[in-house]
Each structure stands twice: as structure tokens, then as C-alpha cells.
TIKEKOL-113101 format. One line per 2 residues: for each residue y, z, x of C-alpha. Coordinates in Angstrom, 1 decimal, m for minus. Layout:
<rs>
Y:Z:X ~ ...;
</rs>
This chain:
<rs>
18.8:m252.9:135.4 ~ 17.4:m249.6:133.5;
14.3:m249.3:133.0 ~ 11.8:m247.9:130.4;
9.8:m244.7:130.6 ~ 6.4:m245.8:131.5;
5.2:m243.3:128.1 ~ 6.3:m244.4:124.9;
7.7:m241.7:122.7 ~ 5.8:m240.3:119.4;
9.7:m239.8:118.0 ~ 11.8:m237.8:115.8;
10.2:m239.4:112.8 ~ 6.6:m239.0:113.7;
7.0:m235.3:114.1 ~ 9.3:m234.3:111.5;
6.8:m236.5:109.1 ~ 3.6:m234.5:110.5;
5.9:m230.8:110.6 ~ 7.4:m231.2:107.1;
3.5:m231.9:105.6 ~ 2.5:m228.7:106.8;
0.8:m230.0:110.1 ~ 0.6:m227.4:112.8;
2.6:m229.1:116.2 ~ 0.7:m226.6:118.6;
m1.8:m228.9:119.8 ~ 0.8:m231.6:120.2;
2.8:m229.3:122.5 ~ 0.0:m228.6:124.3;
m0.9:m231.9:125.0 ~ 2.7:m232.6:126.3;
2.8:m229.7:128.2 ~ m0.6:m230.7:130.2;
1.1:m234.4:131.1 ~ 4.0:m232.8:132.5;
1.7:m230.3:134.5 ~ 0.2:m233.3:135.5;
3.4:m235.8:136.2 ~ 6.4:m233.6:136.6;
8.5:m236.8:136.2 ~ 6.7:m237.7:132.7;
10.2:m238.4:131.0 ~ 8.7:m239.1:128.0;
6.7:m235.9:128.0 ~ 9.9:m233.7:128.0;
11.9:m235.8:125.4 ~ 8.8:m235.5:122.7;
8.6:m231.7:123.6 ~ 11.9:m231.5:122.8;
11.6:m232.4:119.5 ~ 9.4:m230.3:118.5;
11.1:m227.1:120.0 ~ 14.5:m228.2:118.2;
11.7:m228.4:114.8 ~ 10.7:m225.0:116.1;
14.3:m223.7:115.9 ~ 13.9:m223.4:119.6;
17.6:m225.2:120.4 ~ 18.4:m223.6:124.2;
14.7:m224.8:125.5 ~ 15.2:m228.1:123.4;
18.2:m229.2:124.6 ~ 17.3:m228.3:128.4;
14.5:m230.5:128.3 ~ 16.2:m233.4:127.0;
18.9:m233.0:130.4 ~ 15.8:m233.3:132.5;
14.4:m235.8:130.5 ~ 17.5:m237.9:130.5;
17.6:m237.4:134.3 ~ 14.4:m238.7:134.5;
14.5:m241.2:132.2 ~ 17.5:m242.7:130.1;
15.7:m245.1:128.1 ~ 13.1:m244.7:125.6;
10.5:m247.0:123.4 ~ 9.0:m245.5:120.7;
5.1:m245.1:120.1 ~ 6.1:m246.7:116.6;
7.4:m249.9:118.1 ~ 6.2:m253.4:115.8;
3.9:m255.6:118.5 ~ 5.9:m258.7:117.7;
9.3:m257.8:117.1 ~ 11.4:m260.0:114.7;
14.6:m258.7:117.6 ~ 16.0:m255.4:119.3;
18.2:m253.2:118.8 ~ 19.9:m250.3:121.1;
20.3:m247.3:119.8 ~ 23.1:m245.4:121.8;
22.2:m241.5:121.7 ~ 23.6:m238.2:122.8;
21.7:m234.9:123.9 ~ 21.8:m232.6:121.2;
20.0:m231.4:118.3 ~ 18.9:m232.5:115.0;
21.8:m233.2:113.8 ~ 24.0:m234.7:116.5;
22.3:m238.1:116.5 ~ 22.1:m240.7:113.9;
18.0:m240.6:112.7 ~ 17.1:m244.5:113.0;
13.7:m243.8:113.1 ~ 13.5:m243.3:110.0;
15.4:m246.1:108.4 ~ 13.4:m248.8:110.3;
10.2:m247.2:108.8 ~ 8.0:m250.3:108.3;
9.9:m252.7:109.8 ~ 9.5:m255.8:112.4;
12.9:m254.2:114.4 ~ 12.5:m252.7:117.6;
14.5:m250.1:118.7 ~ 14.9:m248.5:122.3;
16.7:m245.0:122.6 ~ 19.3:m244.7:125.2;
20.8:m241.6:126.0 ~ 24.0:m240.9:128.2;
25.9:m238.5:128.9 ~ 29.5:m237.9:130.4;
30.1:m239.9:133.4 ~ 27.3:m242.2:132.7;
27.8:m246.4:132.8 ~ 26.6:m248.4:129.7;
23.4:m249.5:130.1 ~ 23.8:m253.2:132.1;
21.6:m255.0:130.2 ~ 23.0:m254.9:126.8;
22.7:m258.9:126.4 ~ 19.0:m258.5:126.4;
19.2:m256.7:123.1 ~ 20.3:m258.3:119.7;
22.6:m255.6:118.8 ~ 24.1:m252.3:119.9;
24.3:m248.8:117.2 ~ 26.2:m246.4:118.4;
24.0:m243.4:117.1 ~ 26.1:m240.5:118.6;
27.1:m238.6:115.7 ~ 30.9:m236.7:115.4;
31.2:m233.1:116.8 ~ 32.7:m230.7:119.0;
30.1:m231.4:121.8 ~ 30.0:m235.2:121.4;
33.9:m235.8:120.9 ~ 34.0:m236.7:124.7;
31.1:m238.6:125.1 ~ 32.2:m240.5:121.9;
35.7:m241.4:123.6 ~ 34.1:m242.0:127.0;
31.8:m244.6:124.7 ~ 35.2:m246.1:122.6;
36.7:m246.7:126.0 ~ 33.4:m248.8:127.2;
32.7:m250.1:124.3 ~ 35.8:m252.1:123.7;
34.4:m255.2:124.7 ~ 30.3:m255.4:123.3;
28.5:m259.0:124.3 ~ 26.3:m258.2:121.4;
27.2:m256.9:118.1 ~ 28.1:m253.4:117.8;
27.2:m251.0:114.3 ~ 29.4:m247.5:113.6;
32.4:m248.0:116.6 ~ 32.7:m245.0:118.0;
36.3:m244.7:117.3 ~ 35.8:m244.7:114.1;
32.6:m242.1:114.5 ~ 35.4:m239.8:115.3;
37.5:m240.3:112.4 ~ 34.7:m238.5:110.0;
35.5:m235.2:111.0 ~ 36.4:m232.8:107.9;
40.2:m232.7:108.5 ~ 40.2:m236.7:109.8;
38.0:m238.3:106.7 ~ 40.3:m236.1:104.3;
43.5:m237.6:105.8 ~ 42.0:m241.0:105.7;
40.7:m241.1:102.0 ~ 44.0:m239.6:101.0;
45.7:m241.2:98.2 ~ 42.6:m243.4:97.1;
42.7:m243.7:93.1 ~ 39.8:m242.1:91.4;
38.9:m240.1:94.7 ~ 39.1:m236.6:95.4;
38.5:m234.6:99.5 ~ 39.4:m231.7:99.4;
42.0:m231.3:102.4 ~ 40.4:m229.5:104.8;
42.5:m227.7:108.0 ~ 41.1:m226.2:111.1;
41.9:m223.1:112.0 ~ 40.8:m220.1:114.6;
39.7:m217.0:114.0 ~ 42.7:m215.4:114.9;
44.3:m217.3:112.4 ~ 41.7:m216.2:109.7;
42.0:m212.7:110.3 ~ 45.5:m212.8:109.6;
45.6:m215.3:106.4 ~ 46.4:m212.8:104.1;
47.3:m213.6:101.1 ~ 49.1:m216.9:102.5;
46.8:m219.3:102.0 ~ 49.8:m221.9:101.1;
50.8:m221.4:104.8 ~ 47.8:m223.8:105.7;
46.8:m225.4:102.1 ~ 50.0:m226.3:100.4;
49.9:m225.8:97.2 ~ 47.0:m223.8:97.0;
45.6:m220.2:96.6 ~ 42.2:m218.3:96.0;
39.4:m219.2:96.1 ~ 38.9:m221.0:99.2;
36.0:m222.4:100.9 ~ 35.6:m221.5:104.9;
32.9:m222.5:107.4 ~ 32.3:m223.0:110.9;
33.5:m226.3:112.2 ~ 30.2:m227.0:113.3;
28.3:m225.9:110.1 ~ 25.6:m228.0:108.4;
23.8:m227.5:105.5 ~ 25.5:m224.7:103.9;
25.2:m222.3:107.0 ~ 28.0:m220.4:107.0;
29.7:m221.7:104.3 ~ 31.6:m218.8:101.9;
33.9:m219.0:99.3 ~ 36.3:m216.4:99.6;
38.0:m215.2:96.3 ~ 41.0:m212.9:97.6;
42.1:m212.0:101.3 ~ 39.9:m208.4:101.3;
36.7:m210.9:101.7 ~ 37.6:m212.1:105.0;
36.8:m209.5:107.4 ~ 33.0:m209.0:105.9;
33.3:m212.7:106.1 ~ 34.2:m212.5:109.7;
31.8:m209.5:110.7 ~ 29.0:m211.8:109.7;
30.1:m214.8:111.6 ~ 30.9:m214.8:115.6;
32.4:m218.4:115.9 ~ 35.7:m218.9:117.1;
37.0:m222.1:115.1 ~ 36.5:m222.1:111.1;
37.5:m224.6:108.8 ~ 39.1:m223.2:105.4;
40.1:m226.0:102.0 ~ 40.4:m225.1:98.4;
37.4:m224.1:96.0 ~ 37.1:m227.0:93.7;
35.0:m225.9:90.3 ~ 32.9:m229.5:89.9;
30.7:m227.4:87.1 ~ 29.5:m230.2:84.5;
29.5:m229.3:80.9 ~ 26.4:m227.8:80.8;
27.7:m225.6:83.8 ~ 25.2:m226.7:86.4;
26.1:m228.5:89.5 ~ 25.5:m231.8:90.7;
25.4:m233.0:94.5 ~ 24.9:m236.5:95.3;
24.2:m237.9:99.0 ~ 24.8:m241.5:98.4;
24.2:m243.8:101.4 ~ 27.1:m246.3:102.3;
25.1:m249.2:103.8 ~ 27.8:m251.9:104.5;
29.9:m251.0:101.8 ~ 26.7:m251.1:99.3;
26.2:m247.7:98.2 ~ 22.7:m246.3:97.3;
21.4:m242.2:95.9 ~ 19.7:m240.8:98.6;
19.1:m237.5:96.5 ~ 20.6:m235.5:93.3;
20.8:m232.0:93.9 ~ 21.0:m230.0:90.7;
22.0:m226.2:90.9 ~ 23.4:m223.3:88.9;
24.9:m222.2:92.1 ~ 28.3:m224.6:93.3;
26.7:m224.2:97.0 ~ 24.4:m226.7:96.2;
21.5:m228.0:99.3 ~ 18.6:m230.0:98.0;
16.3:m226.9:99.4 ~ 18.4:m224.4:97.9;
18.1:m226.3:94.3 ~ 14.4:m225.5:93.2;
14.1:m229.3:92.7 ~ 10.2:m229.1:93.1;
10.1:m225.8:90.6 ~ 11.9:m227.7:87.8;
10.4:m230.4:86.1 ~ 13.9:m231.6:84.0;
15.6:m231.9:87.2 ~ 13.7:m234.3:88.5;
13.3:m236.2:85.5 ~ 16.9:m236.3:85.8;
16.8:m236.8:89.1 ~ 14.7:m240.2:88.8;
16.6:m241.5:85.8 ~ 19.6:m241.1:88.0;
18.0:m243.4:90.9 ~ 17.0:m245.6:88.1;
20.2:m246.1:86.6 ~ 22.7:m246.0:89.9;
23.9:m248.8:89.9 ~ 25.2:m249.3:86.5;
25.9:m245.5:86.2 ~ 26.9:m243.5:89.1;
28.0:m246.4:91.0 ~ 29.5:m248.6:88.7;
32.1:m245.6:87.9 ~ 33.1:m245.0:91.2;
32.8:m248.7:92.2 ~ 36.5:m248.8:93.3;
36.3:m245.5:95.0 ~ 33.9:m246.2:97.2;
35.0:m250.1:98.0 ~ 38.6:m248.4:99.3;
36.2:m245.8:100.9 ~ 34.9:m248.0:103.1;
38.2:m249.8:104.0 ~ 39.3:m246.6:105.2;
36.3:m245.6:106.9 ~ 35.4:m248.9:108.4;
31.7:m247.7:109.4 ~ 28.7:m250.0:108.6;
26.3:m246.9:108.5 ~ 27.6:m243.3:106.1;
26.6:m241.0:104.3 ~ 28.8:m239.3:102.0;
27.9:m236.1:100.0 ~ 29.9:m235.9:96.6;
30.1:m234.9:93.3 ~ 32.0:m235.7:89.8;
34.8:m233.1:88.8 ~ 35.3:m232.4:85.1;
38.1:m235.3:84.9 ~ 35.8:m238.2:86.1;
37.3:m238.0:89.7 ~ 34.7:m238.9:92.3;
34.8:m235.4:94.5 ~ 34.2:m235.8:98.2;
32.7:m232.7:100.3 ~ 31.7:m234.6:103.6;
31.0:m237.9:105.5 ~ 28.9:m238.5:108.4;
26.8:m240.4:110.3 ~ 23.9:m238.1:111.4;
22.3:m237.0:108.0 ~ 19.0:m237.4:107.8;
17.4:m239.8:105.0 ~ 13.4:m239.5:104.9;
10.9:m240.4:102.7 ~ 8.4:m237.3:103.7;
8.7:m235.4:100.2 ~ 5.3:m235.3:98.6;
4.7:m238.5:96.4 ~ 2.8:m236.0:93.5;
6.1:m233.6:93.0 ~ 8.4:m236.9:93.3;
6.3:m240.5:92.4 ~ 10.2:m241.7:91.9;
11.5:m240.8:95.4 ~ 9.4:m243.1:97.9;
10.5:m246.6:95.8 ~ 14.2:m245.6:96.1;
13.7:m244.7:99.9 ~ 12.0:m247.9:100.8;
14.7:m249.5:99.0 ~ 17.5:m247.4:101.0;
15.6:m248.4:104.0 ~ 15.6:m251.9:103.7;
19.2:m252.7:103.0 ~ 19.3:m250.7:106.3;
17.0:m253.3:108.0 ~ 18.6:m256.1:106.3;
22.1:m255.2:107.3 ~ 20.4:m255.2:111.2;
19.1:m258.7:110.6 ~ 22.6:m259.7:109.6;
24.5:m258.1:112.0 ~ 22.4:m259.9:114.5;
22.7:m263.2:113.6 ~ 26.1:m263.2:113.3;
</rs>
């Protein structure tokens, strides 16, 4: 049977929280540091360390601690855990950084659910005690790294005895090239198609751009395969703009699709992250930007006092606005996808078509932003966060 670590862990969320209010980590590190001088085998110790090294853009030292960690230790309980639990879940996890797990922590904020963390790696069984647990999330998120662990996990996973949330098989399916192939053809629904290429390939693109995008010419976007966030990310307007591209970027595999202008009428732009919680979409965030390469941190939402006006009165009016619109969209959206747990960043092009950038699993949905720059935003997250829980309670009954 596997066991717990004997230290529960403080978690992703009760760092991030404390790191993104301005809270200084050091003495926290310290602290963790001592225990492991201490207990070398303080699994516990290493895992929370972790954290805060990957939240101190420290990813080598981060991700080398969680190995010995997880060889210590594969199973967590968080410091957060509710003292009478209304049931358990198991949360299946992968080493990696911030962004290669889904971030439950923070969508059971407040809740009765108790979640353990499991971590595996390649070559490692499923836990054997699955039955005592009310339900199963697969929280490994899609990427290069985690592609085999994620088909080791579809091959184990194809019989559960409890129910299962986000299979991994269809995990995979929300890379860039795999979620525009699957949401191809869906009325009222635009992605972009997106084709992988190396660098070899990009250096000698030329002017043919048709050769991978049919149909299509300058400008096109190109990234990283395993960019997040905007890093990386370029629009290219002719073929003379790829090798200062390239000079700037050593990575080996890029992804390359066609610039689509989403520019509203009063020429600003407008990213949504929209949450797909069983099919029942809910606005995470409205990003609002002069520039198309639109992040929520790159928008100057907390500088601008009529974006976030507009901001809340979209949250406010979501469901007979944004979401009745694209109602259809997003219905066939998750037919395709078949995941209980997405998010999906988007947009509206000029012609009403809902415009799709990315799906995934492992974005990060908090309600840390300070309540006196955005009174509007906690509400909606609490709301976000309890169709989450409710779906749980669901599944588990079932």
C-alpha cells in the first residue's frame, strides 16, 4: 500500500498566494532547508522547497528536488487538507514545473474535498490503493516531457475502479496541432491550424509559407512548442524576419500558423480565458490590449480603470453575452475535446467567429489579485471554483 509523507505539504497554492502578495519566501526556505539538514529523508521538505525555487525561477534546482522527493516519497497531503472531509480525491501528478501540472489546489480553495498528490514517473505502477479514494484526476498536463508518462498512464488507466476526470488520452489530444485538427470544421469556431516544424525547416521557409499552411502567406505567428505565456511568441511579417527570429531563440522545434487580426472596432484586443467545467463554460479573465500579443500581465489591467470596468461588466454579463453567442461553439467544443476539466484562451474576430489560440489543462486559475484594484474578481473566482467542487461531488457519486 503507499504511504503518506509523515509532513504534510504547505502546497502550490499557499506559496504562490504568500509570493504573489509581495511576501518574502526566504524564511520559509530556510525553515525547509533546516528539516532536511535535520531528516535527510523529509520528503515533504524537498517537495515544498521545490516550489518555491520553481517561483524563484530556479527550474534545474526545482525540478531536482522533486526526483529526490518523489523517491522518497510519492504521495503527498496537503497542510490545507479540511479535518472532516465530505470524500477524497487523487490527484495524479508529474515532475515538472509550474506549468506541467494541473493546479487543484487552487480550485478546491475552501472546500470539504480532500486531495492527496501522487506523483509518478516512467516505469512507475499506479498507486494500489485507488479504491480507497472517491475519485481519480489525472492532473499531468500535455507536453513534450510528459507525452510518455501520459501514454504510460492511458495504458494503466484503462480500467479505473473509481471514477476518473481528464483521461489521459484525451490530455494528449490538446496539443496545438491535435486540438486544431479536432475542432476543425465546428460552425461558428475558428483555431488557427497550427503545424510543427524544426528549426531547420524554419530557416529555410522562405517565402513558402503555403508549403506548410495551405492557403496562407505573411504574417505568421511562430513559437516554441513548449512556449507559455507569450515567451517566444513572434509574428513574422516576411521571410527576412526569421533569422533575427532565430538568433534570439535556441530551441530546436517551433510551431508556425497564420496571424489572425481579432482587432475589435475600437482597435483594441480582447483575450478571454474561459474555463470549461463539464461542458459549462465560465470567464476566468478579460485581457484588453492595444497590442494583438495579449497576457493579462502585459495588459496594464490594474493601470486602467475602463478596462476593468469592462472587465467586471463582462463577468457580469457572461452568460447571456459572451457565452450565449458562442453557446454552440463551445457545446461541439466539448464533444470533440471530451475533457471534464479546460481551459481555453480565445477571442472574437471581426465576423462574430469565436477565435481559438489554445487549450489546456494546466493553466492556472487563482483568486490572489488584490480585492481593492479588482472588488469584481474574487465573486467570479469563488464561483469558478465551486462548479469545480461541485463537478467532484458529482463525479463521485456517480
Amino acid at each position: 500500500m503507499t504511504t503518506t509523507a509523515s509532513y504534510p505539504l504547505i502546497g502550490l497554492a499557499a506559496l504562490t498566494t504568500h509570493a504573489f502578495g509581495g511576501g518574502d519566501l526566504t524564511p520559509t526556505a530556510q525553515q525547509l532547508y533546516a528539516r532536511i539538514e535535520q531528516q535527510p529523508d523529509d520528503a515533504a521538505a524537498h517537495m515544498d522547497l521545490a516550489t518555491i525555487m520553481l517561483l524563484s525561477h530556479q527550474p534545474e534546482s526545482a525540478l531536482e528536488l522533486q526526483r529526490r522527493a518523489v523517491a522518497l516519497q510519492p504521495r503527498y497531503t496537503l497542510a490545507s487538507a479540511p479535518k472532516a472531509p465530505s470524500l477524497r480525491m487523487l490527484a495524479l501528478m508529474g515532475i515538472g514545473d509550474l506549468m506541467d501540472n494541473t493546479p487543484l489546489e487552487f480550485l478546491l480553495e475552501g472546500s470539504s474535498i480532500a486531495m492527496d498528490l501522487h506523483f509518478l514517473r516512467l516505469g512507475d505502477p499506479l498507486p494500489d490503493d485507488l479504491d480507497a479514494y472517491d475519485l481519480c484526476f489525472v492532473a499531468v498536463g500535455e507536453s513534450d516531457r510528459n507525452r510518455p508518462l501520459l501514454q504510460q498512464l492511458a495504458e494503466q488507466l484503462r480500467t479505473c475502479p473509481i471514477p476518473l476526470l481528464n483521461r489521459p488520452c484525451r490530455i494528449m489530444e490538446t496539443t496545438r496541432e491535435g486540438a486544431s485538427r479536432a475542432l476543425r470544421g465546428i460552425a461558428g469556431l475558428l483555431m488557427p491550424d497550427s503545424v510543427r516544424i524544426s528549426r531547420q525547416q524554419l530557416q529555410q521557409l522562405g517565402d513558402r509559407v503555403e508549403r506548410y499552411l495551405p492557403q496562407h502567406a505573411y504574417p505568421i505567428i511562430v513559437r516554441p512548442t513548449e512556449s507559455h505565456a507569450g515567451h517566444g511568441l513572434k509574428r513574422l511579417d516576411h521571410a527576412d524576419a526569421i533569422a533575427p527570429y532565430l538568433r534570439s531563440q535556441p530551441e530546436s522545434q517551433f510551431y508556425i500558423s497564420p496571424f489572425i487580426d481579432y482587432a475589435s472596432s475600437d482597435g483594441l484586443f480582447r483575450k478571454y480565458r474561459i474555463a470549461l467545467i463539464d461542458g459549462s463554460p465560465h470567464l476566468c479573465h478579460l485581457a484588453i490590449s492595444s497590442n494583438w500579443l495579449v497576457h493579462y500581465l502585459n495588459a496594464d489591467m490594474t493601470g486602467n480603470r475602463e478596462k476593468c470596468d469592462e472587465e467586471a461588466r463582462a463577468m457580469a454579463t457572461f452568460a447571456e453575452g459572451f457565452a450565449w453567442r458562442h453557446q454552440r461553439a463551445l457545446t461541439a467544443m466539448q464533444h470533440a475535446l471530451q475533457l471534464e476539466y479546460l481551459i481555453i484562451d480565445c477571442a472574437e474576430t471581426e465576423d462574430g467567429q469565436l477565435l481559438v489560440f489554445e487549450v489546456d489543462t494546466s493553466a492556472i486559475i487563482h483568486a490572489m489579485d488584490p480585492v481593492e484594484l479588482f472588488p469584481y474578481k474574487r465573486p467570479q473566482m469563488q464561483t469558478i471554483f465551486r462548479a469545480f467542487q461541485q463537478m467532484v461531488t458529482r463525479y463521485a457519486a456517480a
